[in-house]
C-alpha positions as CSV (number, residue, x, y, z in Angstrom):
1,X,1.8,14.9,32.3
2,X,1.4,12.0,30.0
3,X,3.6,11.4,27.1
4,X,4.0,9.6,24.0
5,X,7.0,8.1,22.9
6,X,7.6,9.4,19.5
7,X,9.7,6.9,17.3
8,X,12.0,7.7,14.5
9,X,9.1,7.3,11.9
10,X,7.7,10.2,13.1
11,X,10.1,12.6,12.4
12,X,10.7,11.8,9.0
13,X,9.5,14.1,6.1
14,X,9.4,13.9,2.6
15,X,12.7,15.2,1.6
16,X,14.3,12.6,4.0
17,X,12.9,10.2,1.7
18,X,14.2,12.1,-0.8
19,X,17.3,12.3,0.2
20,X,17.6,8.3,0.3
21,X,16.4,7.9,-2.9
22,X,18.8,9.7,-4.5
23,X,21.5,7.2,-2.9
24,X,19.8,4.4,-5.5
25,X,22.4,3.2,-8.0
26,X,20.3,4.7,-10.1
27,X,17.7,7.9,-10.2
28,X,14.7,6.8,-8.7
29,X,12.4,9.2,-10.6
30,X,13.4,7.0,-14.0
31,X,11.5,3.9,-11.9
32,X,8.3,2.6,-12.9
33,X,5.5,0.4,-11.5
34,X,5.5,-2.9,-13.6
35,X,1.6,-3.1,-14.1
36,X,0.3,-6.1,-11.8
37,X,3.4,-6.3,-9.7
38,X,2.5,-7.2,-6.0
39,X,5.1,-7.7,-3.3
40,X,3.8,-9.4,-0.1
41,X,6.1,-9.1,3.0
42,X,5.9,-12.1,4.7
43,X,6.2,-11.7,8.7
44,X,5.4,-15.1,9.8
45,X,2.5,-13.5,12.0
46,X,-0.1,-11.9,10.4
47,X,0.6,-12.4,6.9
48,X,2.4,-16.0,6.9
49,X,2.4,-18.9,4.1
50,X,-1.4,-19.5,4.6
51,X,-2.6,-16.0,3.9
52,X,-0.6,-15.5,0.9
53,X,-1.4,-19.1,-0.4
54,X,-5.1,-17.8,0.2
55,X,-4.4,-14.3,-2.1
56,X,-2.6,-16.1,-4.8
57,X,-5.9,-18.5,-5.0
58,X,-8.0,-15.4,-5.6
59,X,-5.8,-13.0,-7.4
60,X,-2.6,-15.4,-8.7
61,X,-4.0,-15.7,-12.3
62,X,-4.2,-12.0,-12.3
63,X,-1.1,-10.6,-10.6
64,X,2.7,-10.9,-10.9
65,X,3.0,-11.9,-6.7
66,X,6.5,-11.9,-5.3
67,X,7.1,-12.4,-1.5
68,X,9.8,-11.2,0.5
69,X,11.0,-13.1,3.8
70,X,13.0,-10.3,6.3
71,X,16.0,-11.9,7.7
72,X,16.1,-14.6,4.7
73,X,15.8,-12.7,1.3
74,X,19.0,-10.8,0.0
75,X,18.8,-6.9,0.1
76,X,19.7,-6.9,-3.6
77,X,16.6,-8.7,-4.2
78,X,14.6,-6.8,-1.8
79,X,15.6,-4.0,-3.9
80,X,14.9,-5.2,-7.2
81,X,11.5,-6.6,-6.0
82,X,10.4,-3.1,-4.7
83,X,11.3,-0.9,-7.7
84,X,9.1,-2.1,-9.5
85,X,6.0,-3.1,-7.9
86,X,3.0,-1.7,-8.5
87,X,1.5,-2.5,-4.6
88,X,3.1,-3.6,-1.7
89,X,1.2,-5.3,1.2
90,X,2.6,-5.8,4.9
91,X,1.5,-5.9,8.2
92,X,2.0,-3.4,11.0
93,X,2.9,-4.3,14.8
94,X,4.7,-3.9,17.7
95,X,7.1,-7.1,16.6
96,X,7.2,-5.9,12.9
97,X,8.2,-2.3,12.6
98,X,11.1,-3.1,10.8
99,X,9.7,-5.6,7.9
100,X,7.7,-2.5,6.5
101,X,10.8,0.0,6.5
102,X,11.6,-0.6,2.9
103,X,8.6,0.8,1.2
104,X,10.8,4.1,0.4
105,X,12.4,2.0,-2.8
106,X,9.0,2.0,-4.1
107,X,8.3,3.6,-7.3
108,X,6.3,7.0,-8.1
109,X,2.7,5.8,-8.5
110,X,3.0,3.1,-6.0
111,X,0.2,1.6,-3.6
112,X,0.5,0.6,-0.2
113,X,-2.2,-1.8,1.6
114,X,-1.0,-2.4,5.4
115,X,-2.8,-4.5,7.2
116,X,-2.9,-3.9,11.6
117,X,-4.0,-6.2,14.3
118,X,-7.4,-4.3,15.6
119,X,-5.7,-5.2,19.1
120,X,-2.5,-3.2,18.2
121,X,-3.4,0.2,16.2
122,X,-0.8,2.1,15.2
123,X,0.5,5.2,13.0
124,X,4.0,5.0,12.0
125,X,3.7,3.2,8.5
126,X,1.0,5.3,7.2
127,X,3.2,8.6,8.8
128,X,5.6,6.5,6.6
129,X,3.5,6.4,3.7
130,X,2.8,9.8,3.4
131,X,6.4,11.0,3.7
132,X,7.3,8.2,1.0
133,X,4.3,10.0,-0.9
134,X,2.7,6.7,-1.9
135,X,-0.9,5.9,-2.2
136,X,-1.7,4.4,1.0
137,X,-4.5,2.0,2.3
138,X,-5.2,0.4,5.8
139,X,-7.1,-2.3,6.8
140,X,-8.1,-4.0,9.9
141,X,-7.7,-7.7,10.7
142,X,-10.5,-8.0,13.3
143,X,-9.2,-10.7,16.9
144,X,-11.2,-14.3,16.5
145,X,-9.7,-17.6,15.1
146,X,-7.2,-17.4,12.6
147,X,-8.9,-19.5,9.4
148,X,-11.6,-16.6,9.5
149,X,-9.4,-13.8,9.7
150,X,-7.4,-15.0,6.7
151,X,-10.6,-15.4,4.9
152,X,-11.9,-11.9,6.2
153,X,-8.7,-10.2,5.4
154,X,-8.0,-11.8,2.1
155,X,-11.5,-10.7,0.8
156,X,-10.9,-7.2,1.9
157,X,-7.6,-7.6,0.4
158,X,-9.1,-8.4,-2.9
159,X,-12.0,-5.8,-2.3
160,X,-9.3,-3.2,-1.6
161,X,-7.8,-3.9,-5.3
162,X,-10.5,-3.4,-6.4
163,X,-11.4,-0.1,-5.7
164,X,-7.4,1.2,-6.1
165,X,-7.8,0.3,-9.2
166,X,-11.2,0.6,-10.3
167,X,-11.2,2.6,-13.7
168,X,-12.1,6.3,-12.7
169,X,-15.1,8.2,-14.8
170,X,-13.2,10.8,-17.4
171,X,-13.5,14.4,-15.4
172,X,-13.3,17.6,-17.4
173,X,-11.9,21.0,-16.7
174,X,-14.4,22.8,-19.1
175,X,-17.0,24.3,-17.2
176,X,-20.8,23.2,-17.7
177,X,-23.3,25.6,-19.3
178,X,-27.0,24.4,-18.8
179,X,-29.1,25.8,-21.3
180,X,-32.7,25.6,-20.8
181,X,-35.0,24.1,-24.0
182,X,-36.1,26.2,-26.4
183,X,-39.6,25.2,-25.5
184,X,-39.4,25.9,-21.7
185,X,-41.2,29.3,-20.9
186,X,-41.2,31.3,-17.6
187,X,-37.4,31.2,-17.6
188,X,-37.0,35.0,-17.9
């Protein structure tokens, strides 16, 4: 028989998530989003200096981007940078299962936008996502020379903000009534 290796990230649920959140220093459903708050996890790989340097040409003037360097930035400021963004981008890979970990700090109302190698699918952040019940979007940076693919994935980046945040039409609950005009005949 053939078998999958199931990792830890797929047994987790949402009252796990829960049950970390409660162990904040303070309760976790008092956090809010700052409007315009992006944290970028840098992973040296697929999103490096050049990618974000790229984002902050398109979107700096608009949004409050902080970055966050595994291995280099404090957990206190890791912390403090995630309860309170609004979105949080990182990439997904076999050498960087552990630099997206942190996205259960993230506040109620919070967006994810993970961005995988085509090369290297996989479903463990998004399983993560939903358990973390954030909003969560994926995108695909397609193999070829790395200038383009910066480009490529910036402008779906961008794109991807776009539509998160795109203002939504008003919807009502009130049902519709169509009444045919008084001067339409043959209706009876």
């Amino acid at each position: 028989p053939i078998c999958f290796p199931v990792t830890i990230w797929g047994a987790l649920t949402v009252e796990d998530i829960a049950a970390l959140r409660d162990g904040l220093r303070f309760p976790w459903h008092d956090m809010k989003p700052k409007s315009k708050k992006m944290t970028i996890i840098e992973d040296g790989q697929i999103l490096d200096t050049k990618w974000i340097a790229e984002l902050e040409e398109q979107i700096g003037d608009v949004w409050d981007i902080h970055v966050i360097w595994p291995g280099r930035t404090s957990l206190e400021r890791i912390i403090n940078l995630l309860m309170t963004s609004e979105v949080l981008i990182y990439a997904n890979g076999e050498k960087l299962l552990k630099t997206w970990s942190w996205m259960w700090m993230l506040p109620e109302g919070a967006h994810t936008i993970e961005i995988q190698n085509e090369m290297d699918p996989r479903g463990d952040a998004i399983h993560m996502a939903g358990a973390c019940e954030l909003d969560s979007w994926l995108l695909i940076m397609r193999k070829g020379l790395r200038e383009p693919m910066i480009k490529d994935t910036v402008k779906n980046t961008v794109a991807t903000l776009d539509r998160m945040f795109a203002a939504k039409p008003a919807t009502s609950k009130k049902p519709v009534v169509w009444i045919p005009r008084s001067d339409m005949t043959g209706l009876s």
